[in-house]
N, C-alpha and C positions, 0 to 999 in steps of 0.2 A: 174383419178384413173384407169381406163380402162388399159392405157398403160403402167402407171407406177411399179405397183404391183402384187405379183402373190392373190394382192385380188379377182382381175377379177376372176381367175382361179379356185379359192376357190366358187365364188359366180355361176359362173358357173358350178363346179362340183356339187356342192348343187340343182341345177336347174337342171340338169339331173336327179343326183339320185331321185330326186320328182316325172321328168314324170317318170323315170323308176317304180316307186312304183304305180303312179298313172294308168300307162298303166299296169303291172301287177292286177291291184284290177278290174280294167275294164274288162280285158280278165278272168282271172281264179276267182274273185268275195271274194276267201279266200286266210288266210294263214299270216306269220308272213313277215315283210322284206324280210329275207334271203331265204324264202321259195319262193314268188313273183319273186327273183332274178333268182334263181333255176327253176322253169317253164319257165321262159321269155328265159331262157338260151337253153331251151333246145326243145324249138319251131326252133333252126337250128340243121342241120346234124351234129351231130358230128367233124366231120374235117373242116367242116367251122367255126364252134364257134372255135375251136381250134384255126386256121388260125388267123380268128377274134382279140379273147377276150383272149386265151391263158388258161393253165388248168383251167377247173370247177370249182373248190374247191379254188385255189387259186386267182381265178376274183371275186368269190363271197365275198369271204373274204376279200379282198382290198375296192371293194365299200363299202360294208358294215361297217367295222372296219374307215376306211375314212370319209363316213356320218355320225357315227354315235360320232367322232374323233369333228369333225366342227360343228357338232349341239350341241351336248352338253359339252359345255365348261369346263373346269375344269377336265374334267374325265382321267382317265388314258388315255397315248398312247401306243397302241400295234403298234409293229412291224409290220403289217400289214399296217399301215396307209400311205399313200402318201402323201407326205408335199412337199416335192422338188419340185419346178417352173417345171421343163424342163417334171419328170415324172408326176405330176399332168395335166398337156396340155397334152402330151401324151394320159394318159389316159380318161383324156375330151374329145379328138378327136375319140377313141373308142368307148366311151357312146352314144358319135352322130350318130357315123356309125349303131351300135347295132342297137339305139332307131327307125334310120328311114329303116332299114332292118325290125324289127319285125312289126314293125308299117303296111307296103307295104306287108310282108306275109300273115299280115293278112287284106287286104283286097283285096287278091287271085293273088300276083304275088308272080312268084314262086321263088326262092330259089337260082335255076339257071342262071335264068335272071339278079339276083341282084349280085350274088356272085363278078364280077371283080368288078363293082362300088362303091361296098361298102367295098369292101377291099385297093381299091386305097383311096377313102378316110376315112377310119380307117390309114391306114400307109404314106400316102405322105408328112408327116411329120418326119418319119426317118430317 
């Protein structure tokens, strides 16, 4: 199943968005999904989320509308949502990079340090 389908991709991108929620509720303690996303987002410099994750508003709203797409089934799909194999991996491979960037700033490396290795592996898939 792993190799054959973009289930992996799906079950993986489900796996992130949890630590990402899980690691927002740990760091900031409140707030809804989107809002968790929004703090987590902006614990980097502006031009590196940029770089990163790509605009604010429209990273937030892809995961979001995506998890929220895959979890609960039946519901509408917005135009937001990432289903396509190639973007879905894509975006899985950004969630990683994010997750272990915020993870490492916050336990005091800085920002700098991490910016080329975590942007090589955010993109070395394009």
């Amino acid at each position: 199943m792993m190799r054959k389908s973009s289930v992996f991709d799906e079950t993986q991108f489900l796996s992130l968005a949890q630590a990402l929620e899980g690691f927002g509720r740990i760091r900031f303690q409140t707030g809804n999904y989107e809002q968790l996303i929004q703090k987590t987002y902006d614990l980097l410099s502006a031009e590196f989320a940029t770089k990163l994750l790509g605009d604010r508003s429209e990273f937030i709203e892809r995961v979001k509308q995506t998890r929220n797409f895959l979890t609960h089934l039946g519901g509408p799909k917005k135009s937001e949502v990432v289903e396509e194999p190639k973007e879905l991996f894509l975006l899985n491979q950004r969630l990683q990079a994010f997750l272990r960037c915020v993870m490492l700033i916050d336990l005091g490396i800085s920002e700098d340090e991490l910016r080329e290795p975590i942007l090589y592996q955010a993109h070395r898939w394009w």
